[in-house]
Each structure stands twice: as structure tokens, then as C-alpha cells.
C-alpha positions as CSV (number, residue, x, y, z in Angstrom):
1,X,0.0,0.0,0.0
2,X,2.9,2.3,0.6
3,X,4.1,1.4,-3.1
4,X,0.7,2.8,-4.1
5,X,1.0,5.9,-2.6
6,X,4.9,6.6,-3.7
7,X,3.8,6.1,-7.2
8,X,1.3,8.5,-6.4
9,X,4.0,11.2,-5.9
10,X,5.9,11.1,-9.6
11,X,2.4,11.3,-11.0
12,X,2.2,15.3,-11.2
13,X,-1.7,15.5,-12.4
14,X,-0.9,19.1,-12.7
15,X,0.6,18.2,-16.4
16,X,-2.1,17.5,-19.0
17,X,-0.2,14.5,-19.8
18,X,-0.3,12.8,-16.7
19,X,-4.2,13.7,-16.6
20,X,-4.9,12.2,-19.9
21,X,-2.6,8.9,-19.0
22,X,-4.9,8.7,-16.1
23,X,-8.2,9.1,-18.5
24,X,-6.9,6.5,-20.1
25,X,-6.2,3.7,-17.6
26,X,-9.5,4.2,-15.9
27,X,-11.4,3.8,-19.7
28,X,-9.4,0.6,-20.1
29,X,-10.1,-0.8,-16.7
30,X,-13.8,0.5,-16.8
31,X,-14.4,-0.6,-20.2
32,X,-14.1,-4.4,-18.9
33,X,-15.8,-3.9,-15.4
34,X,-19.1,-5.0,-17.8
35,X,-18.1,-8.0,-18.8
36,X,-16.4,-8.6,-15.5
37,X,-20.0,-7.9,-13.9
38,X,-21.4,-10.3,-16.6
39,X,-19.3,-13.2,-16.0
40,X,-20.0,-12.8,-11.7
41,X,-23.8,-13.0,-12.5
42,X,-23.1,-17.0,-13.9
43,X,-22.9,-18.0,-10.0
44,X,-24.0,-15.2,-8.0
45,X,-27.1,-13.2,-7.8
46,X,-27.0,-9.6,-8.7
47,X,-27.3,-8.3,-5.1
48,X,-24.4,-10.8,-4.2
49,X,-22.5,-9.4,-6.6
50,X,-22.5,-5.9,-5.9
51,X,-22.0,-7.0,-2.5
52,X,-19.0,-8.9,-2.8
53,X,-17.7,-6.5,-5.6
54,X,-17.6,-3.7,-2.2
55,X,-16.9,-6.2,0.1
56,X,-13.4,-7.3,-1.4
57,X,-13.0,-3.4,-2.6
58,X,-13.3,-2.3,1.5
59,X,-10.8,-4.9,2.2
60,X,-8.5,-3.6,-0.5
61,X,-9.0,-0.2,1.3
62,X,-8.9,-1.2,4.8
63,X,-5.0,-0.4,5.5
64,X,-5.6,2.7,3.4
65,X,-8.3,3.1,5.5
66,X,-7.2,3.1,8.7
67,X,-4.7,4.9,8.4
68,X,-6.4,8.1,7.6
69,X,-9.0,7.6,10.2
70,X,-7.4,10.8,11.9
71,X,-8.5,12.8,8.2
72,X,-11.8,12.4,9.1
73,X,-13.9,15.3,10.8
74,X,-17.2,15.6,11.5
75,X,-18.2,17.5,9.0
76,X,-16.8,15.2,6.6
77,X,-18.8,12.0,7.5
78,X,-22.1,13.3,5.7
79,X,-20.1,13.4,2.3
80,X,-18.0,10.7,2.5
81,X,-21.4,8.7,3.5
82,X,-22.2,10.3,-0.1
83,X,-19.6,9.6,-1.8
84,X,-19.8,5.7,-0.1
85,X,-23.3,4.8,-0.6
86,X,-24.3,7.0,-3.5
87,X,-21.0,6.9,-5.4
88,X,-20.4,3.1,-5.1
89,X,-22.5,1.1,-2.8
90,X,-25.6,1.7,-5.0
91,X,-24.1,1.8,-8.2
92,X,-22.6,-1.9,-7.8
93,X,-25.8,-2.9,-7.4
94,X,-28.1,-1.2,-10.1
95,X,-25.4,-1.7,-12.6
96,X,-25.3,-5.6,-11.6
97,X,-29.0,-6.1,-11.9
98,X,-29.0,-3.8,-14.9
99,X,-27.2,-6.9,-16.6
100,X,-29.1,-9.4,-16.0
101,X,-31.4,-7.4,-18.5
102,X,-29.6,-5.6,-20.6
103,X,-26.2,-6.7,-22.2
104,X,-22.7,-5.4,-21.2
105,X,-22.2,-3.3,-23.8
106,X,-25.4,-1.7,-23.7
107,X,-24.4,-1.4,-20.0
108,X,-21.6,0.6,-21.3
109,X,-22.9,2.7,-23.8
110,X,-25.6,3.9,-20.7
111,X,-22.8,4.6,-18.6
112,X,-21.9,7.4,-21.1
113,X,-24.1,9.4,-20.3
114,X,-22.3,10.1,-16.7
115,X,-21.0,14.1,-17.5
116,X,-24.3,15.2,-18.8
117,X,-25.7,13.4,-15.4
118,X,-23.0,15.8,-13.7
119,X,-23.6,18.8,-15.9
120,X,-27.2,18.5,-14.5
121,X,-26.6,17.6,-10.6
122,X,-24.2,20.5,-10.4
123,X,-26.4,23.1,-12.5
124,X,-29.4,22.4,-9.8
125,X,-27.7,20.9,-6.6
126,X,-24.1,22.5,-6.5
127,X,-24.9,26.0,-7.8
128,X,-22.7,25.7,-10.5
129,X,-23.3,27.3,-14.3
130,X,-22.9,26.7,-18.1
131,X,-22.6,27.7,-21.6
132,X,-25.1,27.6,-23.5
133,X,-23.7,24.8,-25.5
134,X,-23.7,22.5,-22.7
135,X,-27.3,22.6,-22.5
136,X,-28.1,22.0,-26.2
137,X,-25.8,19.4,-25.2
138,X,-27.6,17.7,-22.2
139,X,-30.8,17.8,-24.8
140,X,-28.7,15.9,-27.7
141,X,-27.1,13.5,-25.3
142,X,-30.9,12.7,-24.0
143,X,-32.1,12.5,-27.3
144,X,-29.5,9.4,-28.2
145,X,-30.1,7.9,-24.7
146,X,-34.0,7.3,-25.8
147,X,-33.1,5.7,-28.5
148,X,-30.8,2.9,-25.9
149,X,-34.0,2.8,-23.2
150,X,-36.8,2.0,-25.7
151,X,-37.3,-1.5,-26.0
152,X,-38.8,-1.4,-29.0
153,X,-36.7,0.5,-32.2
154,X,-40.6,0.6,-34.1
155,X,-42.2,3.0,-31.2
156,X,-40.6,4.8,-28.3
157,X,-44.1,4.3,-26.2
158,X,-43.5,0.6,-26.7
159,X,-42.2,0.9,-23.3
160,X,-39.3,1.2,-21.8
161,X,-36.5,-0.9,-21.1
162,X,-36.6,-1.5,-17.3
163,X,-33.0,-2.7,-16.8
164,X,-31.7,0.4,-18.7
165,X,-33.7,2.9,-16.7
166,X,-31.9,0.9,-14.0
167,X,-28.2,1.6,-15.3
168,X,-29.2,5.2,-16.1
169,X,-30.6,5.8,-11.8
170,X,-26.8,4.5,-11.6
171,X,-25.3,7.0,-13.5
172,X,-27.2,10.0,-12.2
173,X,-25.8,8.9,-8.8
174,X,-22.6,8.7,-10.2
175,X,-23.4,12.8,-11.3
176,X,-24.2,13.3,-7.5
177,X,-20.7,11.8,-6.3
178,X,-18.4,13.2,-8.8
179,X,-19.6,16.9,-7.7
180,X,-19.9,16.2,-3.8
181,X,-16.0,15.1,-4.2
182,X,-14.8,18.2,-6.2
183,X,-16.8,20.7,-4.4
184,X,-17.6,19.4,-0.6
185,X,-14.6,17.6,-0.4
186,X,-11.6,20.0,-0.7
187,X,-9.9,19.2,2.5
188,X,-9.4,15.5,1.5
189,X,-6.6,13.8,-1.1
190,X,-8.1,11.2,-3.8
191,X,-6.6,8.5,-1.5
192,X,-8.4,9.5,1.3
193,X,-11.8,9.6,-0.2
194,X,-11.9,6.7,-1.6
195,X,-10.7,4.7,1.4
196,X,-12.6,6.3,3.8
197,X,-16.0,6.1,1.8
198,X,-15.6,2.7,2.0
199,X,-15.0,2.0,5.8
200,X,-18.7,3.1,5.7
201,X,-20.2,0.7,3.1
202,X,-17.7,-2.4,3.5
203,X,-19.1,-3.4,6.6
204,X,-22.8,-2.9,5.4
205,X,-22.0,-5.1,2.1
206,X,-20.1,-8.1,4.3
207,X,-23.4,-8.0,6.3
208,X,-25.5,-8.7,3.8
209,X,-23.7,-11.9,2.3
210,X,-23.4,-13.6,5.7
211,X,-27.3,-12.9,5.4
212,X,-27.3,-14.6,1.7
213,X,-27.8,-17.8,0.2
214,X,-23.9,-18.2,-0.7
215,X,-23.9,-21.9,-0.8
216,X,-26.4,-21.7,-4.0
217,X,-23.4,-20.0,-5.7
218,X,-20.7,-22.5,-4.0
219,X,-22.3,-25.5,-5.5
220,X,-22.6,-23.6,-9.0
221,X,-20.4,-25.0,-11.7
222,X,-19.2,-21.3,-13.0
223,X,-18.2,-20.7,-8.8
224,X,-14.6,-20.1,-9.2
225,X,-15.1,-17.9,-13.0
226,X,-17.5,-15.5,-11.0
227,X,-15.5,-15.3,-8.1
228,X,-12.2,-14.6,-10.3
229,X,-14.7,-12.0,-12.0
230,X,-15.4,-10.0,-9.2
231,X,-11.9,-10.0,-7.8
232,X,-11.0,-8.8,-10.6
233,X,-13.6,-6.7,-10.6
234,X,-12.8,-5.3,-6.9
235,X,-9.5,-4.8,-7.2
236,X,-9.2,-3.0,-10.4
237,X,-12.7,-1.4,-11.1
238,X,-13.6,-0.5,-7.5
239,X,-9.7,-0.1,-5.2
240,X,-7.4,1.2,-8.2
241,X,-9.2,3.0,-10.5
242,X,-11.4,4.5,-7.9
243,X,-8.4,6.1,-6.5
244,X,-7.4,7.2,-10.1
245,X,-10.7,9.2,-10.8
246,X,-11.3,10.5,-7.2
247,X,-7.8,11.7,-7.5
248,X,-8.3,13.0,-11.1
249,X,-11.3,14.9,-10.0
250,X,-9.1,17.0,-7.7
251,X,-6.8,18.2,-10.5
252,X,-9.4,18.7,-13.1
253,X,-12.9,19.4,-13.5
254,X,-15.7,17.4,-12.6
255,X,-16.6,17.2,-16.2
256,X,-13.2,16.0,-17.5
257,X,-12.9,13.4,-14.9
258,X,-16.5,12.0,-16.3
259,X,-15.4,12.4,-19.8
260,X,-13.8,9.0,-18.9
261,X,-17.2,7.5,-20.3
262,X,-16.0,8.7,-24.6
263,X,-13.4,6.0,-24.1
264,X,-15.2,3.0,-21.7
265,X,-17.7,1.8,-24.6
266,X,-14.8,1.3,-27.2
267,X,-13.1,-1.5,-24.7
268,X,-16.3,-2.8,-23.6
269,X,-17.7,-3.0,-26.8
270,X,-14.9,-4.7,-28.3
271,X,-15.3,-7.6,-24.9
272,X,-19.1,-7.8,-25.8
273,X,-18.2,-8.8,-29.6
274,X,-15.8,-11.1,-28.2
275,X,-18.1,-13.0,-25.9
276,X,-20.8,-12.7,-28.7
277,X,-23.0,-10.1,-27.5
278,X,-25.0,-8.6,-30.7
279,X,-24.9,-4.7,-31.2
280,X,-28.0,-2.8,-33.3
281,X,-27.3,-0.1,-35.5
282,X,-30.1,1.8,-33.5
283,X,-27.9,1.7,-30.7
284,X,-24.8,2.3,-32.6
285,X,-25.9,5.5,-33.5
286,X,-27.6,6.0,-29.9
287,X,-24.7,5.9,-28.8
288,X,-23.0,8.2,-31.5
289,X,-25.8,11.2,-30.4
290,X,-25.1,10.4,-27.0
291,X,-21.4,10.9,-27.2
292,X,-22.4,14.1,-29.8
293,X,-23.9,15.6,-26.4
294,X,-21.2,14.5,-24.5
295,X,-18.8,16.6,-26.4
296,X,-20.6,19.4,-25.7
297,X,-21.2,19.5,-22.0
298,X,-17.6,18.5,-22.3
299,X,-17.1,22.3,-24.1
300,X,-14.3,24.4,-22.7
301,X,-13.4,26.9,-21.5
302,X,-14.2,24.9,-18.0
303,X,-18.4,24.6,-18.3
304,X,-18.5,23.6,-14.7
305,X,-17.5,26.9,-12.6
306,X,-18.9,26.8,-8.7
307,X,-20.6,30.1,-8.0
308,X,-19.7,31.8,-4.8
């Protein structure tokens, strides 16, 4: 763990390269959390999933954890609840059940739609303001997601598709945690956020297995692929790269740090192929509007600016 935080010090995320480098680890890592969620949903159930996904992730954290416990004051504990429950707890779950609906690279394409999500939270809950391209580019970006949520390409009041409406109440809390970390959360490092939010949750998640039906999944003959899966999963998706973006989001803006979601669907696409997941052209050029959008809530100079 002290490895982790050394490296941590040659990585100046004051220089755009470094900042980009870092966009580009978490898109990579991201972009195969779907498949990773995928392959745990063979042998567990979705909530066990996103339970041992945090679970493993808050043991990963726990020497981070307590070492900081000094960091935390009291006025901290009601964001880094937030950041815990909202930012991650939550999420782990929606996006898990989300999949056993949806494919993973539908998943992924959703999951794109994270810094208009922000745009919005911080526009209405954080005070913050934008150009006027942003918003035309909230509408665009909603205009491509209703093309990924109906279930039906023929009508949009076919109905709509319940397990993406499920991935999308996931991203709209990831909006809420990315702007409670850059704008309530000042006094704390990337490390110490993401450790720390999880002390809160971890306990909670390891609760609810011993709670579970885990033998169902023992005597499952994909056991050992899911439980590699979610290690995996843990690990990387919810320990390392966690500590990336929360640490990302300190340098940058809340927006860039989203941004993240241009490059996730071009890995996780390219693992859905491979496992043989089918994609539509509807949503292949959902997913083009959507990222059209994207782009410009993305519009510099610096959209997100806090008002005093």
C-alpha cells in the first residue's frame, strides 16, 4: 500500500499528460468492469454481486483506511457517506441487476451518459453554471439515450426498457458523487476519499452476504469464474481506478474526470463482440448522439465553474 502511494507522488496531475494517461487507464479498466460484472452474474445473484464487488474493494482499502481515520472530521462523515453509498455502494448494485437485463455493452454505452448526469446535478444541486452549448448538449445526449431505453426500435411508447432505466438511476448517482468530491470535499486527497467512503459501506456489504444464500453459488459449476470476475472486478474497477478518478477529479474538472465515459464503450464494446454479444445499429448510433452531447457538456473553457 505504501508502493501505491509513492507512485502516487511522480504522477504530477498538474501536467495534461499525466491527466490524460490517467483518463486512459481508468477507460481501459472500466471498459471491462461489464463483462467482468457479466461473468459474476453465472454463479452469484445480482445483489451478491455488488455485495462482494464492495466487500473485497473495502478490504483492499482497509489499511488505506485506517490509516487516515485521523483525516476524518465531522463535517466530513455526511459526504464521505455520499460519496460511499451513492458513489459506489448503490451503483454496484443497479449496474449488476442492470445486466441481467440488458447486455454489457449496452451497460456501457448507458454509462456514457455520466457528464451530462453531472452537468445537470451541479447546474441544480451544486450552484454551478454553463454555456449555453452545454445545455443544447444535455438535450442531444438525452435525445441518443432514448433511443438505448426503448425496448422497441418501431415506437418509443413501446415501453421502456426496465434494466436500462436501471443503469441510467446509476449514473445519475454517479453525477451526485463526482460533484460532492470536487466541491464538498476539498480538504481531503483522492486517497483518502476513496478509502474512507468505503470503511462506511464495507461493513454494510459483508453484512448482507453472511445474510445470503452463498452456498447456491458455491455449489454452481461457474463458482470459481465468477468469483475470479469480481476480484478482478474489486481490485481494479472499485480499489485502483477508484483512486485514479477520485484523485483525477481534484486536479481537473468534474466534467473531465467523467469524460472518462468517450473512451469505456470502445473497450467494452470490443469484450461484448468477443463474448458474442450482438450490437444494433439503432444503438450504434444512440450511442454516437449520445457521445455528440457529450462533447458538448464537455465544451471548454471549463463549463462547470462553482458560484460563490
Amino acid at each position: 500500500m505504501h508502493s501505491l502511494c509513492k507512485i502516487g507522488k511522480y504522477l504530477d496531475l498538474n501536467k495534461k499528460i499525466w491527466q490524460w494517461t490517467a483518463l486512459l487507464t481508468l477507460s481501459f479498466i472500466w471498459g471491462a468492469s461489464f463483462i467482468l460484472i457479466k461473468k459474476s452474474l453465472l454463479a452469484f445473484t445480482p445483489y451478491q454481486s455488488g455485495a462482494l464487488r464492495i466487500s473485497f474493494a473495502f478490504l483492499f482499502f482497509l489499511p488505506l483506511s485506517l490509516n487516515r481515520l485521523k483525516k476524518i472530521k465531522k463535517e466530513n462523515i455526511k459526504q464521505l457517506l455520499i460519496v460511499g453509498f451513492i458513489g459506489n455502494f448503490f451503483p454496484a448494485f443497479l449496474f449488476a441487476y442492470g445486466e441481467t437485463i440488458v447486455t454489457s455493452t449496452l451497460a456501457s454505452m448507458l454509462n456514457s451518459t455520466t457528464p451530462i448526469f453531472v452537468l445537470i446535478v451541479g447546474l441544480i444541486l451544486y450552484r454551478t453554471k454553463a454555456k449555453w452549448q452545454n445545455v443544447l448538449g444535455i438535450t442531444i445526449g438525452f435525445l441518443g439515450t432514448l433511443g438505448l431505453i426503448v425496448k422497441s426500435s418501431s415506437s418509443v411508447f413501446s415501453g421502456w426498457n426496465i434494466g436500462a432505466v436501471i443503469i441510467l438511476i446509476a449514473t445519475f448517482f454517479y453525477g451526485i458523487n463526482t460533484n460532492e468530491i470536487k466541491f464538498k470535499l476539498n480538504n481531503l486527497d483522492g486517497i483518502s476519499v476513496s478509502s474512507l467512503s468505503f470503511l462506511f459501506i464495507g461493513p454494510v456489504a459483508i453484512f448482507y452476504l453472511l445474510s445470503s444464500d452463498v452456498h447456491s453459488a458455491y455449489v454452481s459449476e461457474f463458482f470459481w469464474e465468477s468469483m475470479g470476475a469480481l476480484l478482478i472486478l474489486a481490485f481494479f474497477g472499485s480499489f485502483i481506478a477508484v483512486i485514479i478518478f477520485n484523485t483525477l477529479i481534484k486536479f481537473t474538472t468534474p466534467i473531465f474526470a467523467a469524460s472518462v465515459t468517450y473512451l469505456i464503450p470502445i473497450f467494452a464494446i470490443g469484450w461484448g463482440l468477443i463474448d458474442g454479444e450482438y450490437i444494433s445499429i439503432v444503438q450504434v448510433v444512440s450511442i454516437l448522439i449520445v457521445l455528440a452531447g457529450v462533447s458538448l457538456v464537455n465544451k471548454k473553457d471549463n463549463p462547470v465553474v462553482k458560484i460563490k
